[in-house]
C-alpha positions in Angstrom: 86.8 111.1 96.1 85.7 113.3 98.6 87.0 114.7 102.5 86.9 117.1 104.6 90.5 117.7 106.0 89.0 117.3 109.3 91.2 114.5 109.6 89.0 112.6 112.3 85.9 112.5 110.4 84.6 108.8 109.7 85.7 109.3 106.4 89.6 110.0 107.2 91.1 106.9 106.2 90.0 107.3 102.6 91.8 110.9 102.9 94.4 109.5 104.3 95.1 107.1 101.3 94.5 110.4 99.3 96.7 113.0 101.0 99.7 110.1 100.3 98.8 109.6 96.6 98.8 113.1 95.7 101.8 114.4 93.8 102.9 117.3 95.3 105.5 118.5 93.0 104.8 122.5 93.8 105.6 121.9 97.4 108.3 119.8 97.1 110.1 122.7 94.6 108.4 125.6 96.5 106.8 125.2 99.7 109.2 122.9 102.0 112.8 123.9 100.8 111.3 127.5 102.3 110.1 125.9 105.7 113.4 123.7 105.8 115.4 127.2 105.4 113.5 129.0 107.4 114.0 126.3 110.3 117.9 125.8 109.5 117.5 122.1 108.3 120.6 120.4 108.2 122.2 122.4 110.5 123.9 121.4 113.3 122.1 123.2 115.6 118.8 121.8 114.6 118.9 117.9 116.1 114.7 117.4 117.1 112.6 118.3 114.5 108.4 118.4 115.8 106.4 118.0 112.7 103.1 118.6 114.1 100.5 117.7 111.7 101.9 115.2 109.8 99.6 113.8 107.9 100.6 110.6 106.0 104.5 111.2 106.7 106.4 112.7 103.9 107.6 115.7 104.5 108.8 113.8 108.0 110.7 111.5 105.7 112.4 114.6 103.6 113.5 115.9 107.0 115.5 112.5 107.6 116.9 112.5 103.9 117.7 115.9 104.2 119.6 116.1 107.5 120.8 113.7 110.5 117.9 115.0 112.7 115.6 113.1 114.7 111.9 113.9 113.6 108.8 112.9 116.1 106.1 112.9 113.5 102.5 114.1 115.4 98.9 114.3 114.2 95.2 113.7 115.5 94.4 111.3 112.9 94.7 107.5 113.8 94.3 107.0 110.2 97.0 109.5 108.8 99.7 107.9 111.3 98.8 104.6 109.8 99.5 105.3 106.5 103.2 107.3 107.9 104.1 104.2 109.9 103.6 102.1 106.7 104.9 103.6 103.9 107.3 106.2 105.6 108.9 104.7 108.6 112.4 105.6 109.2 114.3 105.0 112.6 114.6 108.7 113.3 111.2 109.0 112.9 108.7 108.6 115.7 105.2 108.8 115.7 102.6 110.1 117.7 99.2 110.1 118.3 97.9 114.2 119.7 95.7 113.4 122.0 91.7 115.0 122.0 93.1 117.8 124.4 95.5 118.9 121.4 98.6 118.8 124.0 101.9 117.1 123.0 101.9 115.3 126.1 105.0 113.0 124.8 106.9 116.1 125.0 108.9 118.1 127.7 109.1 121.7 127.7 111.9 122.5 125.7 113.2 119.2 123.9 112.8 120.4 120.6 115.0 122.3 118.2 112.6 123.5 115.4 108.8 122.5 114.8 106.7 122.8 111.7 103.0 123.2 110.8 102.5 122.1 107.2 98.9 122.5 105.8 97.4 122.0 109.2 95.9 125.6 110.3 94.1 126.0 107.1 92.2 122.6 108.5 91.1 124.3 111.7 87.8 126.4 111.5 88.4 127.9 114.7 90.9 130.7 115.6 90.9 129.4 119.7 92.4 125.8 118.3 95.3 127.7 116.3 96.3 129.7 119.6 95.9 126.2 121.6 98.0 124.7 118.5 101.2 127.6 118.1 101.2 127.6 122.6 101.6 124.1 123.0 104.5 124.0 120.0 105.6 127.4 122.4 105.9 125.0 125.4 107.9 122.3 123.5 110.5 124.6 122.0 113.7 124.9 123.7 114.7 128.9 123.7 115.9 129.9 120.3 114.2 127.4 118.3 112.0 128.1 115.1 108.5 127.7 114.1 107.2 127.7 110.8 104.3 127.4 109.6 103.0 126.5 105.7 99.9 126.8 104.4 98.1 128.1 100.8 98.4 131.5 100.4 95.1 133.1 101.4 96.3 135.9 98.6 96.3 133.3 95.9 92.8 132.0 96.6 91.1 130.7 93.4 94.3 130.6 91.0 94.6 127.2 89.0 98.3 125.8 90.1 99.7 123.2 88.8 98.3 120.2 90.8 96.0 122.0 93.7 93.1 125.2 93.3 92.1 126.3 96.7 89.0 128.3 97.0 86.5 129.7 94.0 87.4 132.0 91.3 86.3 135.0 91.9 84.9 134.3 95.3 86.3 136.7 98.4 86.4 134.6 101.4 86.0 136.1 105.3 88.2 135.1 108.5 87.9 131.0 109.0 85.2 130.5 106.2 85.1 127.4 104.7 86.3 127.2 101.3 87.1 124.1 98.6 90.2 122.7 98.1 90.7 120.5 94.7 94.1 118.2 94.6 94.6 116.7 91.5 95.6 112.8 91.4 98.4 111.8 89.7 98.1 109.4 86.6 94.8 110.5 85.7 93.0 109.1 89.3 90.6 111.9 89.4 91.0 114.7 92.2 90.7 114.6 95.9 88.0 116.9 97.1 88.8 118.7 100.6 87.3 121.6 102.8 89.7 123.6 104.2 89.1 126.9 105.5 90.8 130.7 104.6 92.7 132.4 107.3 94.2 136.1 106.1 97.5 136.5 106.7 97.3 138.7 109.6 95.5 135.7 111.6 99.1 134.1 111.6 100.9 136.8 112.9 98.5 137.0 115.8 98.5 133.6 116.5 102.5 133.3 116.4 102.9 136.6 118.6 100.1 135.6 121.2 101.6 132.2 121.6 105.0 134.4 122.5 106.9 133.9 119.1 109.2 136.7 118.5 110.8 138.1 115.0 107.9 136.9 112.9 108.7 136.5 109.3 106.1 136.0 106.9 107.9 134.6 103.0 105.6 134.1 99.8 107.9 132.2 97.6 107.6 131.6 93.3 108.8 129.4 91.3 111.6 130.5 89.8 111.1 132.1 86.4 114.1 129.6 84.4 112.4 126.3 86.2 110.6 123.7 83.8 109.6 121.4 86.3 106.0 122.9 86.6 105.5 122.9 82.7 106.6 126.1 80.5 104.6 129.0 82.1 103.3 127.6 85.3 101.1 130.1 87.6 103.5 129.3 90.5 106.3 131.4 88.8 104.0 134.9 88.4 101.4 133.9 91.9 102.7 132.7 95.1 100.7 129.8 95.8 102.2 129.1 99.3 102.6 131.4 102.4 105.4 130.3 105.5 104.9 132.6 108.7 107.8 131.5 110.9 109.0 133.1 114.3 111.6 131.8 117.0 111.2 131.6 120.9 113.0 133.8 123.1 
């Protein structure tokens, strides 16, 4: 199976199906408890969680396990929300269709308490839609909220993880090039072939400050060394496989 993580290609529902099927074990132990500490998940201060870029809805329905928040569950893909709405409705999850403009037009300046970006900048190829993306999450934040965003670590291109390579050994990728992304199906199913594209870490940091974000904390977190979940020497305990950039609104 094969997509581009241009999620509104023709193609997108087979991605969609994909995306859902795909185990993903290292972010569940790795990648997400660091963007739901980083955001304050679970507190009481955090009551409206924006999950922009949702994809098929899991990590929406981990925020509603995981706390008493509300979640409004956004992405551009017809086909993504679909598959949410099926298999991972909640009643504190809504979902919403962005718009071609990109704007969260279902959302008033400030209504949110914390908003994530998991896996969705690394599926832009241009450096104008991230700023257009990290403002319009700005505009929906109320003052003091959190944004975080999760991606693969451009420092760990090429590195065999446990259930996901992104980029070619050996292969030095520039500013938004587009690079290949191999997920591994569980079960034997085969792999799920995407494009995605390599932004350096500094890209984030601009993109977070430009659109305002203040504090910016950047986290590249292992697993830890005693964990056997990933196998008996996994690379995610000696490479970082994910990166979170996170800054709050003033």
């Amino acid at each position: 199976m094969s997509n581009s993580t241009a999620w509104k290609e023709a193609d997108s529902g087979d991605a969609a199906e994909g995306y859902d099927s795909y185990d993903d074990l290292p972010e569940r132990l790795i990648g997400y408890p660091a963007v739901f500490h980083a955001l304050g998940i679970g507190s009481s201060a955090v009551r409206t969680v924006l999950d922009h870029g949702c994809g098929p809805g899991k990590v929406a329905a981990r925020i509603v396990e995981a706390s008493g928040a509300r979640v409004v569950a956004a992405d551009v893909s017809p086909h993504m929300l679909a598959v949410a709405r099926a298999r991972h409705a909640h009643p504190r999850i809504e979902h919403r269709l962005i718009e071609g403009d990109g704007r969260l037009a279902f959302l008033d300046d400030g209504s949110v308490d914390a908003a994530m970006s998991c896996f969705v900048y690394v599926t832009v190829g241009e450096v104008e839609t991230l700023h257009e993306i990290a403002a319009e999450v700005h505009r929906v934040l109320r003052p003091g909220g959190r944004y975080a965003v999760l991606d693969a670590n451009p420092r760990s291109t090429g590195i065999r993880f446990s259930t996901f390579r992104t980029g070619e050994p050996g292969r030095v990728y520039t500013k938004g090039e587009a690079r290949p992304t191999r997920l591994e199906l569980p079960d034997g199913a085969g792999r799920l072939d995407l494009t995605d594209h390599h932004w350096p870490c500094r890209t984030y940091l601009d993109v977070l400050g430009k659109a305002g974000f203040t504090d910016l904390d950047v986290h590249e977190p292992v697993l830890p060394r005693h964990s056997s979940l990933l196998g008996g020497r996994p690379a995610e305990a000696d490479h970082p496989p994910f990166l979170v950039v996170s800054g709050v609104k003033r």
